[in-house]
Backbone bond lengths (Angstrom), bond angles and torsions (degrees), N, CA, C in turn:
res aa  C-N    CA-C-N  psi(-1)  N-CA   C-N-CA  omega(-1)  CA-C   N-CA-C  phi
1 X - - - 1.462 - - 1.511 108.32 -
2 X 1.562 113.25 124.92 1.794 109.79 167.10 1.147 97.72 -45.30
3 X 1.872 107.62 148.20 1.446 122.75 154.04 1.193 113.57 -129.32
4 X 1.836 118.49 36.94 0.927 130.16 163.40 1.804 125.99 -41.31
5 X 2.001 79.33 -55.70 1.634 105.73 -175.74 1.840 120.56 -65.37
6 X 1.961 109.46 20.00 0.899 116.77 -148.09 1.729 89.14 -122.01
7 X 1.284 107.71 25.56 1.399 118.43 -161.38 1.190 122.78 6.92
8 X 2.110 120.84 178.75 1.295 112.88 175.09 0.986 133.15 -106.16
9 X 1.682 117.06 90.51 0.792 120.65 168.13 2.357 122.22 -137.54
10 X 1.544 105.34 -141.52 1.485 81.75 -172.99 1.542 93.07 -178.54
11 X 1.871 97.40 163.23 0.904 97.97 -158.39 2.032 116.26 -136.11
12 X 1.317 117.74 166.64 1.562 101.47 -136.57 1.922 86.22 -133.66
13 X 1.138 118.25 115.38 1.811 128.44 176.02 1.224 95.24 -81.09
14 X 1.310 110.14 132.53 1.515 99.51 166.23 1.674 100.74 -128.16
15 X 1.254 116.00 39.78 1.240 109.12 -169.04 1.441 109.01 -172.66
16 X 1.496 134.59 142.92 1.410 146.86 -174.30 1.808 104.66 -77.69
17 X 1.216 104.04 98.47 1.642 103.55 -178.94 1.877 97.03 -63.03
18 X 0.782 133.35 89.72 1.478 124.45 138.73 1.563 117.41 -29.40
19 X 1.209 117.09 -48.78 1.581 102.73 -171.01 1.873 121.18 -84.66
20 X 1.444 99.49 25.90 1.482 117.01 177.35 1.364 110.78 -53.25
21 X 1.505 115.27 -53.60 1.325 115.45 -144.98 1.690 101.00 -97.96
22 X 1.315 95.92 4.30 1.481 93.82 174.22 1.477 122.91 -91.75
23 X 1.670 111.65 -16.07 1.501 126.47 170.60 1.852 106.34 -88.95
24 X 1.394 96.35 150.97 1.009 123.13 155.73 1.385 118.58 -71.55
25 X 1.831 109.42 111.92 1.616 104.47 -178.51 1.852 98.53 -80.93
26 X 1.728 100.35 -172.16 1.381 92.67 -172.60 1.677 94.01 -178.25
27 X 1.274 117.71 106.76 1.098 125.31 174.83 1.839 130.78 -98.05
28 X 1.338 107.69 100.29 1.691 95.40 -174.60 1.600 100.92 -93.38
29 X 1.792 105.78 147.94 1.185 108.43 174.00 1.362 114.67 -120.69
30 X 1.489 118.36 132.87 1.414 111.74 -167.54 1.894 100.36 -91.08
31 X 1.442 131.67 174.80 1.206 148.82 141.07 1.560 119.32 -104.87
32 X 1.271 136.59 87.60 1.472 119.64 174.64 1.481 103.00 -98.37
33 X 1.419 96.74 148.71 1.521 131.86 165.89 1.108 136.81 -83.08
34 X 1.236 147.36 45.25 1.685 147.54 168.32 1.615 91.69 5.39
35 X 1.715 100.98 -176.52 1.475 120.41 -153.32 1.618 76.94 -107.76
36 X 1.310 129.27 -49.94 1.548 128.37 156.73 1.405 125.50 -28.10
37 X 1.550 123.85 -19.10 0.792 138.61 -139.11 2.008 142.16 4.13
38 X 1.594 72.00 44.45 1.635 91.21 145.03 0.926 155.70 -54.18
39 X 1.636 159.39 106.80 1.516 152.48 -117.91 1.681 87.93 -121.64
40 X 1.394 95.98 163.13 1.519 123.94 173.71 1.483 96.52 -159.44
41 X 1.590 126.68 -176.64 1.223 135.70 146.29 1.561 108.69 -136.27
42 X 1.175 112.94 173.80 0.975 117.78 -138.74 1.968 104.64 -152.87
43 X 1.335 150.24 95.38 1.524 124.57 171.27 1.154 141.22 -117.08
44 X 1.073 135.92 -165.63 1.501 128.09 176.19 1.605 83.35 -157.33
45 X 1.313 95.74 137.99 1.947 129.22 -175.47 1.790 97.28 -130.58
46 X 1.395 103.13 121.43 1.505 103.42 160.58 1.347 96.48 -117.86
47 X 1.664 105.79 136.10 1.668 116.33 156.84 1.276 126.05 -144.65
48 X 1.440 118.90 115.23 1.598 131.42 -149.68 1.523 111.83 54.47
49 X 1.463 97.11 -96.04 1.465 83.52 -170.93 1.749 93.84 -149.82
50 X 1.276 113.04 71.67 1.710 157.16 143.39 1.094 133.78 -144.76
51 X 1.512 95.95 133.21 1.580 96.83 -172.77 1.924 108.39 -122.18
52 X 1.465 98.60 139.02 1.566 95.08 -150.83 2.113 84.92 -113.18
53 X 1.210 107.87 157.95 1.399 111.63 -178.84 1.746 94.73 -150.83
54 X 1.569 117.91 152.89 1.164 125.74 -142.15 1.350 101.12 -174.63
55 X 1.480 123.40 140.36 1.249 116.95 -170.98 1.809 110.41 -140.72
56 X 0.940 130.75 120.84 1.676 126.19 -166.95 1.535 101.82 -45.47
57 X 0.847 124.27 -52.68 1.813 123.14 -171.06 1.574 111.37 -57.88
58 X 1.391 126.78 -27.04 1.147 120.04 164.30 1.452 132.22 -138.67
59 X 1.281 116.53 163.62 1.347 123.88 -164.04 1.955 103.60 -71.29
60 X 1.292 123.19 -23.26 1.017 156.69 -148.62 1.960 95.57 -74.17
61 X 0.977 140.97 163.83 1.375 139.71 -147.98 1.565 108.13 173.52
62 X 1.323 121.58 140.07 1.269 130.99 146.87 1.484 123.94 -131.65
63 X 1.444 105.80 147.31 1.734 134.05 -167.29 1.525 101.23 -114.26
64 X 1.507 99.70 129.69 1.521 100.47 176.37 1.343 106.30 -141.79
65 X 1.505 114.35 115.74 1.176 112.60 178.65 1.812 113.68 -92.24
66 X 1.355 111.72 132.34 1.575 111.99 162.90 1.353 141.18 -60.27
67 X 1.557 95.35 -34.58 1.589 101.89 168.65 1.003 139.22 -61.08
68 X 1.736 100.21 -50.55 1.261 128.43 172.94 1.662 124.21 -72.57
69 X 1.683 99.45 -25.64 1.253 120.63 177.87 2.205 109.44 53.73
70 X 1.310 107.05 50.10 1.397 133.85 -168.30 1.391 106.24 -131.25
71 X 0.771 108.82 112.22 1.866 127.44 171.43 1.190 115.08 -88.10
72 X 1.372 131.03 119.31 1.574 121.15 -172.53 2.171 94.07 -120.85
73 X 1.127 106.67 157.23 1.337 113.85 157.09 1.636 129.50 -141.90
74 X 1.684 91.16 124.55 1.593 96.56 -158.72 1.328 106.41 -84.99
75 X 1.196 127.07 145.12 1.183 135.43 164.62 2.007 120.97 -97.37
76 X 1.233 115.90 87.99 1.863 87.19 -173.81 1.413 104.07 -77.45
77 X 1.283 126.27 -5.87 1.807 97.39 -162.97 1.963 108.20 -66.27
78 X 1.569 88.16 -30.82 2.152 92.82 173.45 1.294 111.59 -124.02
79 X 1.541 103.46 42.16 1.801 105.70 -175.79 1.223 125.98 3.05
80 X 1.410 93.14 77.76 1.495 113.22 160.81 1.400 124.08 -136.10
81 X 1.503 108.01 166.68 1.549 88.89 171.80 1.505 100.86 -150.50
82 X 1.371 127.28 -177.21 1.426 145.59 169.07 1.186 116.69 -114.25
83 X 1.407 110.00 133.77 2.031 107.72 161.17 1.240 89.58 -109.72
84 X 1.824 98.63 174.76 1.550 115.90 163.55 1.293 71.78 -165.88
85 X 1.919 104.70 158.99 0.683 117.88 144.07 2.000 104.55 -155.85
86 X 1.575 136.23 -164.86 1.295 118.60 -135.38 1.540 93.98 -74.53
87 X 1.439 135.10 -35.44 1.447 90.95 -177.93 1.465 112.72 -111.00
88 X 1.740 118.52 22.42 1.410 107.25 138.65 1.348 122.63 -56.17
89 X 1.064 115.82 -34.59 1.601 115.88 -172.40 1.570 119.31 -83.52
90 X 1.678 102.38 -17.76 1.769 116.14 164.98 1.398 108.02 -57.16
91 X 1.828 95.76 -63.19 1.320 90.87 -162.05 1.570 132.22 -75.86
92 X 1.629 122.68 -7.24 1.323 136.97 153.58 1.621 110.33 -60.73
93 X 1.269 132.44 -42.52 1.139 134.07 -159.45 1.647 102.23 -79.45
94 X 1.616 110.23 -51.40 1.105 99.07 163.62 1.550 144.29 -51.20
95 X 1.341 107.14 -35.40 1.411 128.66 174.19 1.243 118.40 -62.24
96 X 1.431 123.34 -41.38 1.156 149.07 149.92 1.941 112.90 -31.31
97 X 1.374 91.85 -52.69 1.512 87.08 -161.64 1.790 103.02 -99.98
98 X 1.102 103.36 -8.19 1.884 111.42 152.28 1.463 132.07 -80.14
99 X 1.456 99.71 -24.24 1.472 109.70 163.21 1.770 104.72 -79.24
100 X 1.015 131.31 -35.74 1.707 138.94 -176.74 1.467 97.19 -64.12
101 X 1.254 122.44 -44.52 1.451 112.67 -163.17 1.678 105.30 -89.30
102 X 1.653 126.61 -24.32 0.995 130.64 147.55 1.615 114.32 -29.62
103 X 1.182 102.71 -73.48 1.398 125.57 -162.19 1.745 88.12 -56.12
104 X 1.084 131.01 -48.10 1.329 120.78 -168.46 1.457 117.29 -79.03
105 X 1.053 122.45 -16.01 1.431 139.23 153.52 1.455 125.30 -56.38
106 X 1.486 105.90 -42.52 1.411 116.35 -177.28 1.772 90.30 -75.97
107 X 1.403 137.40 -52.55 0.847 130.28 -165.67 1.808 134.51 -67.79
108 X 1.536 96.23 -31.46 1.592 131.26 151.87 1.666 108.17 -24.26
109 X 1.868 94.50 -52.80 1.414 118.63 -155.30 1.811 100.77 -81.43
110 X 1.431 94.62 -37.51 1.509 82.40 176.92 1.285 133.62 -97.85
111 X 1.351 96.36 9.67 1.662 128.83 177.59 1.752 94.95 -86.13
112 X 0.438 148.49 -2.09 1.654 143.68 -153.63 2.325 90.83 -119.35
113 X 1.087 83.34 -52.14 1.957 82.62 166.76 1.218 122.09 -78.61
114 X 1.137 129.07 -5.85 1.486 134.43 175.68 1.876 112.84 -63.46
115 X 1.138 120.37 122.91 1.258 99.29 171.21 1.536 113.30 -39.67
116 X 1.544 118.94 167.75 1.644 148.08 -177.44 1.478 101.14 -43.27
117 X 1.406 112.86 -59.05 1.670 127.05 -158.32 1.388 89.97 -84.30
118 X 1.341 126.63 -30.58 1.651 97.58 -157.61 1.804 91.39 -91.39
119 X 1.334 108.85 -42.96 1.540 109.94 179.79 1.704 118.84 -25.15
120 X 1.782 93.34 -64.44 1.334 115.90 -170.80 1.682 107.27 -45.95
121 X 1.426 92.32 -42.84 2.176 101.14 -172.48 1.544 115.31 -64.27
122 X 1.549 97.98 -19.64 1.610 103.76 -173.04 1.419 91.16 -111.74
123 X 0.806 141.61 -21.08 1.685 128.16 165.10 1.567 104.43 -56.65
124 X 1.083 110.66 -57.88 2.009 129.78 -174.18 2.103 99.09 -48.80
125 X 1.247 105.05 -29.63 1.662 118.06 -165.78 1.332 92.40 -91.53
126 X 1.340 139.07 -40.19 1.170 142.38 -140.32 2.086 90.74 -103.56
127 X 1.484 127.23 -76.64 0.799 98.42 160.16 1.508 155.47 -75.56
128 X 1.350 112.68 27.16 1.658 119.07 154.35 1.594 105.02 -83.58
129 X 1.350 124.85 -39.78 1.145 108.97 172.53 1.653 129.12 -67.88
130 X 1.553 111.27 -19.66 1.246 135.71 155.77 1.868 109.32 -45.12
131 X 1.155 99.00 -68.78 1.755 104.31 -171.83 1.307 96.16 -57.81
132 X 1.195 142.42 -49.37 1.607 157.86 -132.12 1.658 81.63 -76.99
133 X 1.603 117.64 -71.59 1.493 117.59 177.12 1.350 128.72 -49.07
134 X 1.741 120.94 -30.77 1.211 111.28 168.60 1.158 127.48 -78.65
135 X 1.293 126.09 -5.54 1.591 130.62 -161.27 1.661 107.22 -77.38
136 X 1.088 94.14 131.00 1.497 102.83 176.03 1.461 121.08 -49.28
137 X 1.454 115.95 150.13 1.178 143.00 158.27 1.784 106.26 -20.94
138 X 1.676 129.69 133.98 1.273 112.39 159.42 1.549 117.58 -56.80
139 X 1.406 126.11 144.21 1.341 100.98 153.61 1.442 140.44 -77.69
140 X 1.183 112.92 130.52 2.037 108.34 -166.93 1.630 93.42 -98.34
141 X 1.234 117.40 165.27 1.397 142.85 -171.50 1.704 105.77 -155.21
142 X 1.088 101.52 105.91 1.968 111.29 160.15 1.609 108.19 -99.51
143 X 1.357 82.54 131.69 1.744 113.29 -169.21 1.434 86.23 -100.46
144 X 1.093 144.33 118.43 1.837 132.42 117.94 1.396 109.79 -52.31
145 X 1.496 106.36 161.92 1.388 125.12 170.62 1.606 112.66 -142.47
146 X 1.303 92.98 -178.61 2.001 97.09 -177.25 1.665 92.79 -97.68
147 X 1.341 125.42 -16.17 1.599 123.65 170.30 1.027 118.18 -45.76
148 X 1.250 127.41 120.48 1.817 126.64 162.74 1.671 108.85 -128.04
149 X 1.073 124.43 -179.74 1.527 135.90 -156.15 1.473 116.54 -177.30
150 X 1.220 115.25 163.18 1.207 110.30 -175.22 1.761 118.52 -131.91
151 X 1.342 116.98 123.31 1.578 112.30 -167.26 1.770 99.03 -112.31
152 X 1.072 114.76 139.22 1.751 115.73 177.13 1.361 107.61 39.56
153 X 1.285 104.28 40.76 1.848 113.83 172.88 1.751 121.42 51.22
154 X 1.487 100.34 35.95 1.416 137.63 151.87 1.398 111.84 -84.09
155 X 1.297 109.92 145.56 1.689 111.82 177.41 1.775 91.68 -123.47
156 X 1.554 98.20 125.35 1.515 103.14 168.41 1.481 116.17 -137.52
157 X 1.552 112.00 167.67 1.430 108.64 -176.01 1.550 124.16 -97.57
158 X 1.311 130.82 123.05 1.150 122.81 166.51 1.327 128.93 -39.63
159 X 1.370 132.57 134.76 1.381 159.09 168.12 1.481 124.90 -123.96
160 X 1.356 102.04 133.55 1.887 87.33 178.30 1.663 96.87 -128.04
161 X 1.499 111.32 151.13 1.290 136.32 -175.78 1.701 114.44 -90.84
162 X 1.289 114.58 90.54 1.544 93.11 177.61 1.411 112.35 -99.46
163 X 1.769 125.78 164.25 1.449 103.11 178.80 1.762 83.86 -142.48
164 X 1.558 101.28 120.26 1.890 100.04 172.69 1.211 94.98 93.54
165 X 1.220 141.76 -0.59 1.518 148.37 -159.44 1.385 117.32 66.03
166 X 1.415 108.34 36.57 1.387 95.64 -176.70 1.960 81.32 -135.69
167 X 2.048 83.99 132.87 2.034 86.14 169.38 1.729 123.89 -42.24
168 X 1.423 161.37 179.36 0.625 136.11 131.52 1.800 87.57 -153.11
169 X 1.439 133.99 11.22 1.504 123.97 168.00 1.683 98.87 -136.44
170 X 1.360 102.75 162.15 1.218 102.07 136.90 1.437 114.71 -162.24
171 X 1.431 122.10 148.42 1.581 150.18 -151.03 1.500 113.81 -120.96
172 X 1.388 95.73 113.64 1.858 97.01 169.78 1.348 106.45 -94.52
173 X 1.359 148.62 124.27 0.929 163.91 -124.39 1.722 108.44 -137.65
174 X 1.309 148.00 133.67 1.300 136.99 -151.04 1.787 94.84 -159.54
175 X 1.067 98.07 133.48 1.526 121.01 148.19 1.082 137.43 -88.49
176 X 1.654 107.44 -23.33 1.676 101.93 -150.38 1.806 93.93 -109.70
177 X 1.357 103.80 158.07 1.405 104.64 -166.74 1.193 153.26 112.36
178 X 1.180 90.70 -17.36 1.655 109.54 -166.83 1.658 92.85 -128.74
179 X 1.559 108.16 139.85 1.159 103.79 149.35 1.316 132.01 -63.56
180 X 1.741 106.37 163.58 1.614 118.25 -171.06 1.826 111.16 -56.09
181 X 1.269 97.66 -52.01 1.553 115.70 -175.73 1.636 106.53 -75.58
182 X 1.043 123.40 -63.99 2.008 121.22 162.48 1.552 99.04 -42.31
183 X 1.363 147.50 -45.64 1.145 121.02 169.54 1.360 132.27 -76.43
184 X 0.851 105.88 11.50 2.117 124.47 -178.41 1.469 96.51 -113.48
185 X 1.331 147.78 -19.81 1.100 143.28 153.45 1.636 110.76 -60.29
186 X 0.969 121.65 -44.60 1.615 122.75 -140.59 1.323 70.43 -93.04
187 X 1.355 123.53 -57.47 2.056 118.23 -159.90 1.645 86.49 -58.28
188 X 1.171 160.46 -43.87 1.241 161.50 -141.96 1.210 103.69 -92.90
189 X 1.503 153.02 -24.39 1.240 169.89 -151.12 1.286 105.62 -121.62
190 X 1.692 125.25 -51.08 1.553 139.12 161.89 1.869 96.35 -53.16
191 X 1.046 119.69 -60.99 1.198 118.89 -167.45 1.509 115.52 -57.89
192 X 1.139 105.44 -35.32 1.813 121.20 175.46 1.711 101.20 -59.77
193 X 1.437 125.66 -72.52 1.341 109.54 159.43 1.495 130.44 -49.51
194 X 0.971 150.64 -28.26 1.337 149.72 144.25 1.566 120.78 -23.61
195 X 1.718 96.10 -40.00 1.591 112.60 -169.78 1.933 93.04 -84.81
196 X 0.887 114.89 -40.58 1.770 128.50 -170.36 1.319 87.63 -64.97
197 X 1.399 132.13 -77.04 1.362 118.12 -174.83 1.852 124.95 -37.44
198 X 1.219 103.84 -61.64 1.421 113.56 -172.18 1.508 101.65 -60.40
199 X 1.621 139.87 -50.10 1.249 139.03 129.86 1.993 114.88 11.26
200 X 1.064 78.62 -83.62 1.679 95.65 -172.25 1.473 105.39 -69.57
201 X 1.426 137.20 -3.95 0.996 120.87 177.30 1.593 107.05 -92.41
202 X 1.516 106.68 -50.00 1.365 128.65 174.17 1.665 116.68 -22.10
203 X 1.702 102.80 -64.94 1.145 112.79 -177.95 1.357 124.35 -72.12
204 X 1.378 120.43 -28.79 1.516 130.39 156.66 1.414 113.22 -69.18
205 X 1.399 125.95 20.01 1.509 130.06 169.18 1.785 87.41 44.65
206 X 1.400 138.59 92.08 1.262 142.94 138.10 1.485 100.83 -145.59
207 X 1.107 104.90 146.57 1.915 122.25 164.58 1.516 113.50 -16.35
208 X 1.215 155.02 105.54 1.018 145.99 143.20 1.252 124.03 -22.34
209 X 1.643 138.12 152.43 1.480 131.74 -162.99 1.084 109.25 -90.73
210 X 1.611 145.49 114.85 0.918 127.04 156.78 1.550 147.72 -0.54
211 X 1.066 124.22 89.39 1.372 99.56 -169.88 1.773 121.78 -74.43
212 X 1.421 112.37 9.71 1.609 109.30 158.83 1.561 110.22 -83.60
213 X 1.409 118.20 7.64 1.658 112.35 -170.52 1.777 93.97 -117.55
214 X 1.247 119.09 7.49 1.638 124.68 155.66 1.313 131.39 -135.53
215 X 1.331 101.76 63.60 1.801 104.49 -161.76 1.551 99.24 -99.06
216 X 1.628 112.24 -37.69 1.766 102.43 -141.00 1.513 96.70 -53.89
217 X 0.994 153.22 -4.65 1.620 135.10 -144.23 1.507 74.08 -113.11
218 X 1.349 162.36 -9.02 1.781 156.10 -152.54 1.958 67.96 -103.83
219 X 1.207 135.56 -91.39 1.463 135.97 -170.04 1.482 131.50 -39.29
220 X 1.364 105.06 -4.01 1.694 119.01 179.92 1.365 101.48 136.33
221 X 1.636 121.57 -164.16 1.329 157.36 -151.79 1.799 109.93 -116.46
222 X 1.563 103.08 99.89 1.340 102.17 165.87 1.701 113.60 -43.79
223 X 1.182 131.10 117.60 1.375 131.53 -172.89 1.611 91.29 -113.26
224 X 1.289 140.43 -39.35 1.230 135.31 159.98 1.140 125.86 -112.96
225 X 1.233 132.07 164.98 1.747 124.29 -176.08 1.721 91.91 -163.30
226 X 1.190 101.41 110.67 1.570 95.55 170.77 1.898 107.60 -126.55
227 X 1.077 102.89 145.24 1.629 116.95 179.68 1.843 93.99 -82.18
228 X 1.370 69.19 133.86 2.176 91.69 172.04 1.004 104.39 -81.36
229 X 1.457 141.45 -14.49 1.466 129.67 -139.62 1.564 100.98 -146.02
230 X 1.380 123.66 -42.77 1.378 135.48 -163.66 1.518 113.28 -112.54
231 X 1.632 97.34 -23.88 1.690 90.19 157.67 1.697 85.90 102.68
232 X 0.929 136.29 -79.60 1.355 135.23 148.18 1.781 114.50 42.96
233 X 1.609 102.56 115.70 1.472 93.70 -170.07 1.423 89.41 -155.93
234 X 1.394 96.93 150.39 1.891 128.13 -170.16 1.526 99.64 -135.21
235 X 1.789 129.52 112.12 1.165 100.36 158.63 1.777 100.58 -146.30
236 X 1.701 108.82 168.90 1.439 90.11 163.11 1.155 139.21 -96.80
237 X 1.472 111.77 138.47 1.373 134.22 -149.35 1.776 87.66 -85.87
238 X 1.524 119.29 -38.96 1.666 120.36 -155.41 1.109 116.30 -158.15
239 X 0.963 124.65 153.18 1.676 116.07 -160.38 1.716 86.13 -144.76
240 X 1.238 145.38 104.17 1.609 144.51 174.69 1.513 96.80 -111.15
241 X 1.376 104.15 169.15 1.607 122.76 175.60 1.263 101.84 -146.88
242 X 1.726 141.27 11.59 1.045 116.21 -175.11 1.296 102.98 -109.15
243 X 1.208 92.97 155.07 1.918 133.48 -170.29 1.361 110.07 -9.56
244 X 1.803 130.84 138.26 1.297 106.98 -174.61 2.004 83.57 -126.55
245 X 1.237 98.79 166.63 1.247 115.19 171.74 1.692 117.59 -82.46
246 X 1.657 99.92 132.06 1.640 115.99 178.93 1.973 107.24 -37.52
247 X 1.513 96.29 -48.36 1.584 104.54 -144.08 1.814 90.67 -82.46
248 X 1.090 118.55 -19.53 1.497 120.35 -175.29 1.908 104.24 -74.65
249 X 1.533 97.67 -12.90 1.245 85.80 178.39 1.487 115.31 -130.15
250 X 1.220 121.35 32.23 2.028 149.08 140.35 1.025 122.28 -69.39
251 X 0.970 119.53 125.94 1.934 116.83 151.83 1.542 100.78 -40.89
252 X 1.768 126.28 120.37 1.214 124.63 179.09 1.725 92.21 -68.14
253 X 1.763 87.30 154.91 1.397 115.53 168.34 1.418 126.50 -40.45
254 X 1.252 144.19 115.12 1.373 134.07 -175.93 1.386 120.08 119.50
255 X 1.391 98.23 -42.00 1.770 120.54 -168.77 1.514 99.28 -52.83
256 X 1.645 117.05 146.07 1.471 124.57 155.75 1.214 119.41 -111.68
257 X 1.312 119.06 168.97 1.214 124.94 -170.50 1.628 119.03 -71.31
258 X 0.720 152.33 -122.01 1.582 159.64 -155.11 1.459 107.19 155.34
259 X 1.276 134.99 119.80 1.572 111.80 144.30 1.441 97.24 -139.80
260 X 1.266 102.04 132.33 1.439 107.31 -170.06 1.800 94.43 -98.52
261 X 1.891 89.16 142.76 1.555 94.80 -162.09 2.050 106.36 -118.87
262 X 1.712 106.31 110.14 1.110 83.32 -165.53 1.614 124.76 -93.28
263 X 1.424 107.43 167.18 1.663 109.18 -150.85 1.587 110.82 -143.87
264 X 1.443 85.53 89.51 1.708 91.07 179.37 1.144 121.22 -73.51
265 X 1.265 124.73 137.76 1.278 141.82 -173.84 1.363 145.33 -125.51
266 X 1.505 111.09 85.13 1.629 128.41 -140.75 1.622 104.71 -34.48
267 X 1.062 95.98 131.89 1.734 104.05 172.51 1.852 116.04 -75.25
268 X 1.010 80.18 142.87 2.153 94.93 -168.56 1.674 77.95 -95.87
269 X 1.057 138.71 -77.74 1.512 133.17 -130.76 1.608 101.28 -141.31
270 X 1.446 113.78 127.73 1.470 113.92 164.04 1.594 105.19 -73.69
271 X 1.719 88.88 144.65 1.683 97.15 166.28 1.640 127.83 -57.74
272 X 1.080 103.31 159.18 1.912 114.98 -163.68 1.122 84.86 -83.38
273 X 1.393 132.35 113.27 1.802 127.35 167.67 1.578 112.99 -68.39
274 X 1.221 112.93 144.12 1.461 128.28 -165.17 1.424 89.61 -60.75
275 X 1.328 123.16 170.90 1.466 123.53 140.34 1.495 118.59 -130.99
């Protein structure tokens, strides 16, 4: 399974879970397929109550704690890492989008000295990219079906993904396998992005996402995901439960934090608009 959609960021233990050894860990491993059909893998590790996701192509990692409900992402190549969690991610987003409207002000300003013709061309550039940001959300639609299937001798139910009304996924959906408590983590981690989206929509003044257009993960574990259109495929390759290590799931020893600090920087010259 991509864990692209698992954004970049990361997450920070500050404390010895004692109640580790009383859960069942449980590691699923995905295989995805490019349209090339090229392989990667892909996993998700629950232990106690973090859930770690990891991808073969990079060294790169994310930590998600439940309690704390804080997502950190470690970096080892310059041991560092990032947290966020919901109003770390308010208060960057906002800042973000007060520095944008700054920035568009300053540019307004230097649009106003531009000769007539060139102004007008970058005004015309400026609001298409304007409309482009307000436009609503696609609309998504989840189909259930009476289809089910079976992946690594799991039985799951078919789902299809439409976006605009047109199919473009479809998802076998699974219950079986996972422990009770490892699956109340992972829905708790899904739910944390759920909260980031609707978050991020809010503050960018657009529609919030439906929450009937992100359910399947409340019914179980996408175990397959294949694209209708792009060919595109996610499935599980492995399903393990044995024992995971404390330290694999810490910020390693040494590591510092990250906070990236942002720094606007008055504009000298508006850009030459294409023609």
């Amino acid at each position: 399974m991509t864990i692209k959609s698992l954004l970049n960021i990361s997450l920070l233990l500050s404390s010895t879970l004692l109640s580790c050894n009383l859960w069942a860990d449980t590691t699923l491993t995905f295989t995805d397929t490019n349209p090339k059909g090229e392989t990667r893998t892909s996993s998700i590790q629950i232990h106690g109550n973090t859930v770690r996701t990891n991808e073969s192509d990079s060294d790169i990692y994310t930590l998600f704690d439940t309690e704390k409900k804080t997502m950190y992402t470690i970096n080892p190549d310059v041991k560092q890492y990032m947290e966020a969690n919901i109003d770390t991610i308010k208060d960057s987003l906002t800042t973000a989008m007060k520095m944008q409207e700054n920035m568009k002000a300053q540019m307004k300003e230097q649009l106003s000295k531009m000769p007539e013709e060139q102004r007008k061309a970058f005004e015309q550039q400026m609001e298409a990219v304007e409309k482009q940001e307000k436009m609503p959300p696609p609309k998504v639609d989840i189909t259930p079906s009476d289809k089910t299937d079976t992946v690594q001798g799991l039985s799951c139910k078919i789902i299809t993904i439409s976006v605009n009304g047109k199919p473009i996924k479809e998802s076998c959906i699974s219950k079986d396998g996972i422990d009770e408590k490892d699956m109340s983590q992972l829905k708790s981690m899904f739910n944390f992005m759920e909260s980031v989206a609707v978050e991020t929509a809010k503050i960018r003044g657009l529609p919030a996402p439906d929450a009937e257009t992100m359910p399947s993960h409340q019914d179980g574990v996408a175990i397959r995901v294949k694209g209708l259109i792009n060919g595109v495929k996610s499935e599980l390759s492995k399903l393990s439960t044995d024992t995971l290590e404390d330290k694999d799931f810490t910020i390693p020893e040494g590591f510092t934090v990250f906070k990236p600090q942002a720094v606007q920087k008055p504009m000298t010259q508006a850009p030459t608009p294409t023609k």
